[in-house]
C-alpha positions as CSV (number, residue, x, y, z in Angstrom):
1,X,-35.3,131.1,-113.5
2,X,-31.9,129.7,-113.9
3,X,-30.7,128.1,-117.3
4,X,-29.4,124.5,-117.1
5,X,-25.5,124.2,-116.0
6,X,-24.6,121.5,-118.3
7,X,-21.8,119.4,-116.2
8,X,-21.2,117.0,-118.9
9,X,-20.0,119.5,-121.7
10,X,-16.8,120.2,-122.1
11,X,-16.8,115.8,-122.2
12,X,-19.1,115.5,-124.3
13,X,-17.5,117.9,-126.5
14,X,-13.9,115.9,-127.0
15,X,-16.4,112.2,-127.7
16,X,-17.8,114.3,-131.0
17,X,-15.7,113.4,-134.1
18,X,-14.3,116.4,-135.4
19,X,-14.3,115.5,-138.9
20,X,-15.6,117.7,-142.0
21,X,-16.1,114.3,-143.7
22,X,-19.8,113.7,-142.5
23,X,-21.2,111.3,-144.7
24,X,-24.6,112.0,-144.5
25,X,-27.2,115.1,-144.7
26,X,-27.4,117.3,-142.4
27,X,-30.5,116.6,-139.4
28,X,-32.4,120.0,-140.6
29,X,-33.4,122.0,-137.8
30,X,-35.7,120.6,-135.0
31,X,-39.2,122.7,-134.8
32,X,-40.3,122.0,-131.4
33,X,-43.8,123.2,-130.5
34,X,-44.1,124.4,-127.0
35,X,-46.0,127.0,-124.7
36,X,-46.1,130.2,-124.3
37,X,-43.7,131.6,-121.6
38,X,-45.4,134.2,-120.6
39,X,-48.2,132.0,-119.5
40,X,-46.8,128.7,-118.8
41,X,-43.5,129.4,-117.5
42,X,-42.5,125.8,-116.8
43,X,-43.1,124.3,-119.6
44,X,-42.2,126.5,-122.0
45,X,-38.7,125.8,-119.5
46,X,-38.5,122.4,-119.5
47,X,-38.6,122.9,-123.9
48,X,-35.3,124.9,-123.4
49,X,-33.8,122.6,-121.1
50,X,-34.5,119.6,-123.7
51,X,-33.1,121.8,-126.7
52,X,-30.3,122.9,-124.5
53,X,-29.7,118.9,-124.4
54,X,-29.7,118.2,-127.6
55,X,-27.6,121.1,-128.8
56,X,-24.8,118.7,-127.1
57,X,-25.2,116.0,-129.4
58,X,-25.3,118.1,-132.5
59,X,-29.2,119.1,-133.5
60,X,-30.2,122.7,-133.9
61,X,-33.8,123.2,-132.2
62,X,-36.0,125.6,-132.8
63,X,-38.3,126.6,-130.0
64,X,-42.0,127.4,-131.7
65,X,-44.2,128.9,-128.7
66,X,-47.4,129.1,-129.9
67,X,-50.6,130.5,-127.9
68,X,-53.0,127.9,-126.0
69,X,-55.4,126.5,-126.9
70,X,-55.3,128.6,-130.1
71,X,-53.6,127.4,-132.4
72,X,-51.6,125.5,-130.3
73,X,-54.4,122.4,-130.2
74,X,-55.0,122.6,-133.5
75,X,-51.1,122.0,-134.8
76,X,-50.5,119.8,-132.2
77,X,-53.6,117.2,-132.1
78,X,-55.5,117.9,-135.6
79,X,-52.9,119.0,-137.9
80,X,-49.6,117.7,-136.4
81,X,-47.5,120.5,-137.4
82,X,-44.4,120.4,-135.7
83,X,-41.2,117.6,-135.2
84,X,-41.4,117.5,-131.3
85,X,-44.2,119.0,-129.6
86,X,-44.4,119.9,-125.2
87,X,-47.0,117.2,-124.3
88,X,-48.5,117.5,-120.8
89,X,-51.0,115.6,-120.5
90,X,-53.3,116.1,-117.2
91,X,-54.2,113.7,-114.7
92,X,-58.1,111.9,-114.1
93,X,-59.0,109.2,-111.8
94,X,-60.7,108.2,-115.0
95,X,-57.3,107.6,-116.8
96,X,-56.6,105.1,-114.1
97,X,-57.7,102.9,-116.6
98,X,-54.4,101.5,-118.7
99,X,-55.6,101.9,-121.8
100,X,-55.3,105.3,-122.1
101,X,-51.6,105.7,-121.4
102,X,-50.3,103.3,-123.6
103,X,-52.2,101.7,-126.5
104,X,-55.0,104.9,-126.8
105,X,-51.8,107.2,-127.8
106,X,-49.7,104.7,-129.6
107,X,-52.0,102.6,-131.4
108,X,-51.9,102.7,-135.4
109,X,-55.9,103.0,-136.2
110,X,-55.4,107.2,-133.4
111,X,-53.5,108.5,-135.6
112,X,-56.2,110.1,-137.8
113,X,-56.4,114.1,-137.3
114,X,-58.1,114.2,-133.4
115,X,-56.8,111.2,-132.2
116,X,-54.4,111.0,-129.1
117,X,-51.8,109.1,-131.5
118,X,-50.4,112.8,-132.3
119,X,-47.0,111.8,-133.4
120,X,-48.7,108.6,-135.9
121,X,-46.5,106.4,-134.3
122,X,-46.8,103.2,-135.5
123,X,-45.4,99.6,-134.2
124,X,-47.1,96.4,-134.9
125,X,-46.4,94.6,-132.3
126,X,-47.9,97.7,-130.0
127,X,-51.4,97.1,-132.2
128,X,-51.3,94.0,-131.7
129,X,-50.6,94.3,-128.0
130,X,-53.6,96.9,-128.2
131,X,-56.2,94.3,-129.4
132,X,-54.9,91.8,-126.9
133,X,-55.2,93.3,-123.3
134,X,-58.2,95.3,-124.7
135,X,-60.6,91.8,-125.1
136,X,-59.1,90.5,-121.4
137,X,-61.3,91.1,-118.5
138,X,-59.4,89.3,-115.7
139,X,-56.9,92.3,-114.5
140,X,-53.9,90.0,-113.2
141,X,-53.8,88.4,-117.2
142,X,-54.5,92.1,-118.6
143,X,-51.8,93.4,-116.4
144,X,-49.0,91.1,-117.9
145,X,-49.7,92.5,-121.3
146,X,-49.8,96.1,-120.5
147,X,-46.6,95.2,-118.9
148,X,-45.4,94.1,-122.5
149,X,-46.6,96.8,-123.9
150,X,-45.1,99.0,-122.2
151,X,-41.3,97.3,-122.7
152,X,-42.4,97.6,-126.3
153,X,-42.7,101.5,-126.2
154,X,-40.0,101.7,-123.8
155,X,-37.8,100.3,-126.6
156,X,-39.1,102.1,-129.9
157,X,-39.3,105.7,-127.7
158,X,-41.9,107.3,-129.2
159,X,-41.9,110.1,-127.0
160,X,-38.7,111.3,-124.4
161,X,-40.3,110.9,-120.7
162,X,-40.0,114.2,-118.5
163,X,-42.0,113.7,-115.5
164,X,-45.1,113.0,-113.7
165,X,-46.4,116.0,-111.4
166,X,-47.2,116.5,-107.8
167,X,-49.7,119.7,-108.4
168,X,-50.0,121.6,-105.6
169,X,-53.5,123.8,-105.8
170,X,-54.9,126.3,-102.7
171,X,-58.0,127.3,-101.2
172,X,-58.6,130.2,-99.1
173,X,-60.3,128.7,-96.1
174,X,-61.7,131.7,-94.6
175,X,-63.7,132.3,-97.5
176,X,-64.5,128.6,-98.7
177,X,-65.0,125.0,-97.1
178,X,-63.9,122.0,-98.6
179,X,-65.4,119.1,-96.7
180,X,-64.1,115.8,-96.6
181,X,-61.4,116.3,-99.4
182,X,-61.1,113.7,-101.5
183,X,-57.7,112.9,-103.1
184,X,-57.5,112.9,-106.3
185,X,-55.5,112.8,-109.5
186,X,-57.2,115.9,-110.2
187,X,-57.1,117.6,-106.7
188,X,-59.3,120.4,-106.3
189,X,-60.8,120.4,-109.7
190,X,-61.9,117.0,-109.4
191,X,-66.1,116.4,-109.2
192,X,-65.8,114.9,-106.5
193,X,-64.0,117.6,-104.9
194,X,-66.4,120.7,-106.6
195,X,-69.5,119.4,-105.5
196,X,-68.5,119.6,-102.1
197,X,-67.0,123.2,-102.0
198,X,-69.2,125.6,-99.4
199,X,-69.0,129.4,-99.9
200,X,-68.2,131.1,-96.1
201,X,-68.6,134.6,-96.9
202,X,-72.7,134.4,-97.4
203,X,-72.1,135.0,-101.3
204,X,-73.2,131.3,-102.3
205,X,-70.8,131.3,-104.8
206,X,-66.9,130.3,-105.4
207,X,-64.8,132.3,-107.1
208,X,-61.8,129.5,-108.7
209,X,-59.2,130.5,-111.0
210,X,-57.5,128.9,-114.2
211,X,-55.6,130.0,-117.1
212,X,-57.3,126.9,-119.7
213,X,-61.0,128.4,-120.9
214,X,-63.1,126.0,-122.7
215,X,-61.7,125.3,-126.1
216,X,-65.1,124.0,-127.4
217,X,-68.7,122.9,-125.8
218,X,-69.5,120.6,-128.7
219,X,-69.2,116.9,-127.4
220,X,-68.3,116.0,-131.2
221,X,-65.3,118.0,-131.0
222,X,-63.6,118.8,-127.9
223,X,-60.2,117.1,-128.1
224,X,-59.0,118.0,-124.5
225,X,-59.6,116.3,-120.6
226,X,-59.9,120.2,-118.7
227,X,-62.9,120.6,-121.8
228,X,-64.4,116.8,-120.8
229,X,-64.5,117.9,-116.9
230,X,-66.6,121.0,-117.9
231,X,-68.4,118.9,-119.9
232,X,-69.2,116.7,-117.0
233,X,-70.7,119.8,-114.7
234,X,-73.8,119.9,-117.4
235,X,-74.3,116.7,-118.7
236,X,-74.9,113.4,-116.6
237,X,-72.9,109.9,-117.3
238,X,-74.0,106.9,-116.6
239,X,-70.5,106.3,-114.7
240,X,-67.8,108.3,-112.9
241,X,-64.8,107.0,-112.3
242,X,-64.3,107.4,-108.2
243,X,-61.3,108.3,-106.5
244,X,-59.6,105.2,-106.5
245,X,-60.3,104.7,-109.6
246,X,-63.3,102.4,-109.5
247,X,-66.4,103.4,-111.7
248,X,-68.9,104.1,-109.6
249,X,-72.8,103.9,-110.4
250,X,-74.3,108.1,-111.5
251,X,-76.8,108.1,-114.3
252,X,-77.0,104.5,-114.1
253,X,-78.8,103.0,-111.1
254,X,-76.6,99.2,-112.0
255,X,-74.4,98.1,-114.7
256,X,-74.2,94.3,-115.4
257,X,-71.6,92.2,-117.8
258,X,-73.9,89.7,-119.3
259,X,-71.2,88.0,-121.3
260,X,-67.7,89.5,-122.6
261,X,-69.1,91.9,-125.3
262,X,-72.2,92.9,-123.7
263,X,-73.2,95.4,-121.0
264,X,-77.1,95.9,-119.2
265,X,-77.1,99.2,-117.6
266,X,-80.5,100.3,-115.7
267,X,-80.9,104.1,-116.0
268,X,-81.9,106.2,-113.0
269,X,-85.6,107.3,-112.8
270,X,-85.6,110.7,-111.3
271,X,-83.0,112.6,-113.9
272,X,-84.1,116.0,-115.6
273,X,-82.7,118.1,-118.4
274,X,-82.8,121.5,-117.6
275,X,-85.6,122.5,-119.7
276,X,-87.8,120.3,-117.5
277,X,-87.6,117.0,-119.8
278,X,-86.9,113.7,-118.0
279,X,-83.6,112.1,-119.1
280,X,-85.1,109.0,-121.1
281,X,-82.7,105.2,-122.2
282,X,-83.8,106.6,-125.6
283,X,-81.7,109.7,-124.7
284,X,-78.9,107.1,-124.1
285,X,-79.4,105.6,-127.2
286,X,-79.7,107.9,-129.3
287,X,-76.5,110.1,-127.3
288,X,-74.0,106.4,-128.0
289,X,-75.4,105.8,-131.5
290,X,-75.1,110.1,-132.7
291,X,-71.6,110.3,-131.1
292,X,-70.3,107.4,-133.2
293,X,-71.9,108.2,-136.4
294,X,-70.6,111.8,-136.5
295,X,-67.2,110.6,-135.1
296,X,-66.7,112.6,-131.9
297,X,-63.0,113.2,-131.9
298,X,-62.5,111.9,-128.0
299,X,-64.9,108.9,-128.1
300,X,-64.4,107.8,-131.2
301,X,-61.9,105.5,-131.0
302,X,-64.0,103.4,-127.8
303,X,-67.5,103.7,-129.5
304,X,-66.3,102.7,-133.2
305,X,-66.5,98.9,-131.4
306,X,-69.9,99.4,-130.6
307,X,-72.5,97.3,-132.5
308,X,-75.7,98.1,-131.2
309,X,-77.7,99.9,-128.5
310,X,-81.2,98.3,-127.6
311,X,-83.8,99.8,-125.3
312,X,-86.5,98.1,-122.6
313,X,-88.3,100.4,-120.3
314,X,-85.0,102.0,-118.2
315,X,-83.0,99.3,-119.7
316,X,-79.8,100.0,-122.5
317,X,-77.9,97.1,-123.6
318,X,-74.8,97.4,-125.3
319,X,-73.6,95.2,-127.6
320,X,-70.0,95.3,-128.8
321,X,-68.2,93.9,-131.7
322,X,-65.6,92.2,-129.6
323,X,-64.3,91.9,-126.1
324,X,-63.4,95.8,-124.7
325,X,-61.8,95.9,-121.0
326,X,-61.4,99.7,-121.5
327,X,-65.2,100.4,-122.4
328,X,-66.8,100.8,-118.5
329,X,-64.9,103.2,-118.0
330,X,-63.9,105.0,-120.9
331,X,-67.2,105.0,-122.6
332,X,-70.0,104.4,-120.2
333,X,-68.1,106.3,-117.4
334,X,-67.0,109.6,-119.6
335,X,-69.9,110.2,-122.7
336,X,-72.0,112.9,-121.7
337,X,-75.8,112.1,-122.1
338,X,-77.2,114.2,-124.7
339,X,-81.3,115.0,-124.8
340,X,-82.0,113.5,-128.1
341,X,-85.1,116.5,-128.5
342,X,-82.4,118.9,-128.9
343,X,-79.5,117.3,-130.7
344,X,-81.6,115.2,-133.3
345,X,-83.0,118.8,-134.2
346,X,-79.8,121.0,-134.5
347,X,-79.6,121.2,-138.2
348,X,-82.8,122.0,-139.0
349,X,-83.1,124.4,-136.2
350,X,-79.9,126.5,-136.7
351,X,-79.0,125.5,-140.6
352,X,-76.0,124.4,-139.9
353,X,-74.6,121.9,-142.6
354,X,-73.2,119.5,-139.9
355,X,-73.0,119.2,-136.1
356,X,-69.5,119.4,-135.6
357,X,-70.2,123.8,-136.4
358,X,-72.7,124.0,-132.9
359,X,-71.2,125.9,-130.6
360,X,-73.7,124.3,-128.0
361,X,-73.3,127.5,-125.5
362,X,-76.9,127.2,-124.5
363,X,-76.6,124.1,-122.5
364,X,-79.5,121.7,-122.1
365,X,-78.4,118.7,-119.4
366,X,-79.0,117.4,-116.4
367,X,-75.9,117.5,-114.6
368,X,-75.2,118.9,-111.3
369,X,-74.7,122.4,-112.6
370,X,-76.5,124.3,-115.2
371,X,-74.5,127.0,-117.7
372,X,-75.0,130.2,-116.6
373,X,-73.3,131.9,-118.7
374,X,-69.4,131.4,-121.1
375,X,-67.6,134.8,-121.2
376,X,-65.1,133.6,-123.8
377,X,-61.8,134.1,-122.6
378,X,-63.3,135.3,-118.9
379,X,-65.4,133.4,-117.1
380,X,-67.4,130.7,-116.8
381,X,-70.7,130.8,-114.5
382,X,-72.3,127.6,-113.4
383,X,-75.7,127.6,-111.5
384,X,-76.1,124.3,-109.2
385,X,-78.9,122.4,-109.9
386,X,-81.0,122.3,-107.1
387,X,-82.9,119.3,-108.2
388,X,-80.0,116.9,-108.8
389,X,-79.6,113.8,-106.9
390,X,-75.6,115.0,-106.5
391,X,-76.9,118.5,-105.5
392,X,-73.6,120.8,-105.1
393,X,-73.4,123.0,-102.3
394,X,-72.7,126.3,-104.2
395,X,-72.3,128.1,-107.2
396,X,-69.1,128.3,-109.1
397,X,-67.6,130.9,-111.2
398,X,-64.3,130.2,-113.1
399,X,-62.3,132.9,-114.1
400,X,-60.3,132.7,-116.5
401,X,-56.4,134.5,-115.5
402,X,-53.6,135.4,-118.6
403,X,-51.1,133.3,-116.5
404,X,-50.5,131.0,-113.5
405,X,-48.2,133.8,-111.6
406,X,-51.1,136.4,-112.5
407,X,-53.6,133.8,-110.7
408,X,-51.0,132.9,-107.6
409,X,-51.4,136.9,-107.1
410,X,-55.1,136.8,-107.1
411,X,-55.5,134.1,-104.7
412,X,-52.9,135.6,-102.4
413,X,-55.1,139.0,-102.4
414,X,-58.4,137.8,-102.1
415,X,-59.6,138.0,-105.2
416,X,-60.5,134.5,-105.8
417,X,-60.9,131.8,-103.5
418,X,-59.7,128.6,-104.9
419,X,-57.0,128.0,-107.6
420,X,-57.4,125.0,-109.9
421,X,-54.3,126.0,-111.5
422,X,-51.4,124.3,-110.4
423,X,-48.9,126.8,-108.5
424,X,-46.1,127.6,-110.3
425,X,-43.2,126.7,-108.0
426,X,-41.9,130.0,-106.8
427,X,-44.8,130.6,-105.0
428,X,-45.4,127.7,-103.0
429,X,-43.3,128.3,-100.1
430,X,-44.2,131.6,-99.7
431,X,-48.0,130.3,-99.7
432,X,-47.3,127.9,-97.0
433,X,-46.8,130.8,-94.5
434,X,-50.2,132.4,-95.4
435,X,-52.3,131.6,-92.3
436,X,-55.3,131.9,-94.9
437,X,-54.5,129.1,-97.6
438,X,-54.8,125.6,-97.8
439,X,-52.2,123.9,-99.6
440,X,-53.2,120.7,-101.6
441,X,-51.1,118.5,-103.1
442,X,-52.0,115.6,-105.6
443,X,-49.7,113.8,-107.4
444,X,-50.9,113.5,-111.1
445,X,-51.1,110.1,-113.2
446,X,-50.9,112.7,-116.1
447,X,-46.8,112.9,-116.7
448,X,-45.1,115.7,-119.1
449,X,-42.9,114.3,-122.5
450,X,-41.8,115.4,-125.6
451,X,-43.9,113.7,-128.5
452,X,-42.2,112.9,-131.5
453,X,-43.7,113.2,-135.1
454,X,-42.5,109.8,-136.3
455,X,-43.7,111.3,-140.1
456,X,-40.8,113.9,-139.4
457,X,-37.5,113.4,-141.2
458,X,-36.1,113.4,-137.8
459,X,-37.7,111.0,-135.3
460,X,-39.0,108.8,-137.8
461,X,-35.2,107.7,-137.0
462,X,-35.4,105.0,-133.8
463,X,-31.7,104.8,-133.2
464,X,-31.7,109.1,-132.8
465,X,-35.0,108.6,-130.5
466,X,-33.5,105.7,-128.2
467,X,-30.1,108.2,-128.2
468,X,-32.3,111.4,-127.0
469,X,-33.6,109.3,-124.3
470,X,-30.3,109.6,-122.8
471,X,-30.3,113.1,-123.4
472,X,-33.4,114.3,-120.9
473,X,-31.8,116.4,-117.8
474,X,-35.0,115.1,-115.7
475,X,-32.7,115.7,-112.4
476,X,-32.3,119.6,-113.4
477,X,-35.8,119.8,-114.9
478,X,-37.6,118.5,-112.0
479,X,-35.5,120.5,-109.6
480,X,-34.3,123.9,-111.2
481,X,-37.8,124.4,-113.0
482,X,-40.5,122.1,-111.8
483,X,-39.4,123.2,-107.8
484,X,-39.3,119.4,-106.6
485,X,-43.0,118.7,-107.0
486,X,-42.0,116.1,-109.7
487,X,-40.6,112.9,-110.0
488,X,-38.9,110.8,-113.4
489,X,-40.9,107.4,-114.7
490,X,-39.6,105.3,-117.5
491,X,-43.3,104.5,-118.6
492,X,-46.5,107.1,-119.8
493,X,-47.9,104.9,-116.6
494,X,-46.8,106.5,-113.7
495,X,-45.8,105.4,-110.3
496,X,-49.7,106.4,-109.1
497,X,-51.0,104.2,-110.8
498,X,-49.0,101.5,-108.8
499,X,-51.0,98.2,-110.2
500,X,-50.4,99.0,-113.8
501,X,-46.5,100.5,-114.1
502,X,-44.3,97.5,-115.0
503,X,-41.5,97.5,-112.2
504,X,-39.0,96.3,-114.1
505,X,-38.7,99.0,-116.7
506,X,-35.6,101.4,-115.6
507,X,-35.0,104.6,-116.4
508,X,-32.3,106.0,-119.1
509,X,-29.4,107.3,-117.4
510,X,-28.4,110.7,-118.9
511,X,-25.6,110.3,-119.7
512,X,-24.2,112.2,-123.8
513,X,-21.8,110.1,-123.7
514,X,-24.1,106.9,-124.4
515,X,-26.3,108.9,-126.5
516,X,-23.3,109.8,-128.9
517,X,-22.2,106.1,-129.2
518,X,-25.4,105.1,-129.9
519,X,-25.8,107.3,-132.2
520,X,-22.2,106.6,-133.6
521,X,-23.0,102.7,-133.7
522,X,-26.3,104.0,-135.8
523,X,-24.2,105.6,-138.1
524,X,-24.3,109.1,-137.5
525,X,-21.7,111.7,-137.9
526,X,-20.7,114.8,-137.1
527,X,-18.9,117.3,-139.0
528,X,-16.4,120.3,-138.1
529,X,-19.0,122.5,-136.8
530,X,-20.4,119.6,-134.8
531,X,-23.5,119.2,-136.8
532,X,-25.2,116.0,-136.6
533,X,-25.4,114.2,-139.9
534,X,-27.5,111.0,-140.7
535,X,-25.9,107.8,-141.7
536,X,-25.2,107.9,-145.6
């Protein structure tokens, strides 16, 4: 793949002040965690393209390429080891919702190790922005403060905005059916999508391929949205967010608002764990009320406003502490429900000293699929469930591939029938000839950015963040390494989510020039060798 051309540098170049005289310290050298290349191609790319960039304006970046999920997750979500890291953050029809895009990753209180705030960026006027759209109901009101909100973070550039994707997936139609496709943020890997795939070649079964495995099966821990989905194969919710983002009734046979911190759901009566138990509102209960006491990493932050959970018959009420827009669909529509006979027993039963250490490989739920069986690193079997009310029309097995081109080669030869893995560019129009595949495109609401560690020395610096911002080659990025199946947004809200992305945000020219005199008006320097110096 071709290395960024940069056009601009020989004038960038003579705008540096060529003076030894640099007042301040040096900038040290960047760190910026990123992917693998050898298994994510792209985005380990788009990281050389961005340090390319900044080279210009005087910073010396490291590239750190670290394995995914291991340790990569770890340094970049629990112990935020790095001073930039290669966020891309997939797309869900359940992250239509707002909240998740701006406050849930910018908001003071997500900061702890876990939480989606990764760089602990704090603003007060974003928490305070948080509080205030999360307790309005009415959408046209809401939607003028996550408009707000997202002028705030435009301004205080917590992260540099890439791009969101258009992920183009395939199918190999001789050997599956998908009927009725259903577009998606997630494409082919959405639920909606899975339950409907039909095995052709009398095996029952459909052989998809991915390069992410399951980085935990432990509801209290799993930090990521491919590990949630998964999740959401075996274990019922009482919601799922729909295609167009609307949460539509699952577990739950009706949900009802009975004022603005209270919600009456009415449970389904025909659900089953797989062990033959019947899924109970006590197996609610107790699933809302274990999750928050042992502080599952991804809910967290939605059920820490809950107050109390009651029970009558099929009934749950939920009672919050104060007004939550976000909670239908967050909560209700993503918590897995939990058999309380197995999870209220796990310590005694394994001697464990605290939940968070279950591995939770023998799957009891009563999801559409059962676990069949977790190869670690290989494959992952699911059985459908025969008896579910959503009953799937086959089996699935994911296998698990060491890269994306390494999967594109599989597809193309048989060997697997669908790919959930995006394509990696160079592949696609030679794909679009094969008589055999299906090309599916679905453009994400999940975008691609490079986080800043606002506790770093570097970016806890807002004048050097709002200067990068003019320092992100989007045009070559999206072109040169994402193929054209991209496109640049000035907000972490998309242009697919239409009704929430404020239309009046624009997006930073790139332009070194204007980086360099904002960072000159800053006080910055640069010194002989065209190092970057902070202001004295």
């Amino acid at each position: 793949m071709k290395r960024l051309r940069m056009t601009v540098c020989a004038a960038s170049l003579m705008l540096a002040p060529l003076s030894a005289l640099a007042e301040g310290a040096i900038v040290p050298t960047i760190d910026f965690l990123t992917w693998p290349s050898t298994k994510y191609q792209h985005y380990y790319e788009t990281s050389a393209y961005l340090a390319e960039s900044w080279a210009e304006l005087g910073l010396d970046v490291k590239l750190n390429p670290q394995p995914f999920p291991a340790p990569m997750l770890g340094m970049w979500f629990t112990d935020h080891k790095f001073d930039v890291v290669m966020s891309v953050l997939s797309g869900s029809s359940a992250r239509f919702e707002p909240d998740f895009f701006t406050s849930n990753q910018f908001v003071s209180e997500n900061s702890t190790p876990g939480g989606m705030n990764v760089g602990s960026f704090s603003n007060a006027k974003v928490d305070e922005l948080t509080v205030k759209q999360r307790a309005i109901y009415d959408v046209d009101a809401r939607r003028e403060v996550i408009f707000e909100l997202q002028e705030v973070l435009q301004d205080e550039q917590p992260e540099a905005l890439l791009a969101y994707v258009v992920n183009t997936t395939a199918y190999n139609k001789e050997n599956v059916s998908v009927e009725n496709y259903e577009s998606t943020p997630e494409g082919l890997r959405s639920i909606w999508n899975l339950l409907k795939m039909e095995s052709l070649d009398g095996d029952d079964r459909v052989l998809l391929g991915w390069t992410i495995d399951q980085d935990s099966w432990n509801p209290l821990t799993f930090k990521t949205l491919e590990d949630l989905d998964r999740l959401g194969l075996v274990y019922d919710r009482l919601l799922v967010v729909g295609p167009s983002g609307k949460p539509e009734m699952w577990a739950a046979q009706s949900l009802k608002a009975v004022d603005e911190t209270t919600f009456e759901v009415v449970l389904r009566d025909d659900l089953m764990f797989s062990d033959g138990k019947p899924v109970t509102a006590e197996d609610v209960q107790f699933t809302f009320n274990y999750l928050k006491e042992n502080k599952a990493v991804y809910f967290q932050q939605y059920l820490d406003n809950l107050e109390d959970i009651t029970v009558d018959g099929q009934t749950i009420r939920f009672k919050l502490a104060k007004p939550s827009a976000p909670f239908v669909s967050a909560a209700l529509g993503q918590v897995p429900i939990l058999p309380k006979h197995i999870w209220s027993n796990i310590l005694e039963e394994t001697g464990l000293s605290k939940p968070h250490d279950y591995r939770n490989t023998t799957i009891v739920g009563s999801g559409p699929y059962t676990l069949d069986y977790w190869k670690e690193g290989r494959e992952i079997s699911f059985k459908r469930n025969a008896d579910h009310f959503m009953k799937p029309k086959a089996d699935l097995l994911m296998v698990q591939f060491g890269s994306a081109e390494i999967l594109s080669s599989a597809l193309a030869k048989g060997d697997i029938d669908i790919s959930l893995q995006p394509l990696v560019p160079t592949v696609i129009d030679e794909f679009r000839h094969f008589d055999q595949l299906e090309l599916v495109q679905a453009q994400s609401n999940g975008y691609m950015s490079a986080r800043y560690n606002i506790n770093s020395e570097v970016f806890a610096n807002k004048a050097l963040r709002q200067a990068l911002s003019h320092a992100i080659p989007r045009d070559a990025i999206i072109e040169e390494v994402l193929g054209g199946d991209a496109g640049p947004t000035p907000s972490s809200i998309v242009p697919s989510n239409g009704f929430w992305i404020n239309p009046d945000l624009e997006l930073p020219a790139y332009d070194l020039g204007m980086a360099r005199q904002i960072l000159t008006d800053a006080g910055f320097s640069w010194d002989s060798d065209g190092r970057l110096h902070f202001p004295e």
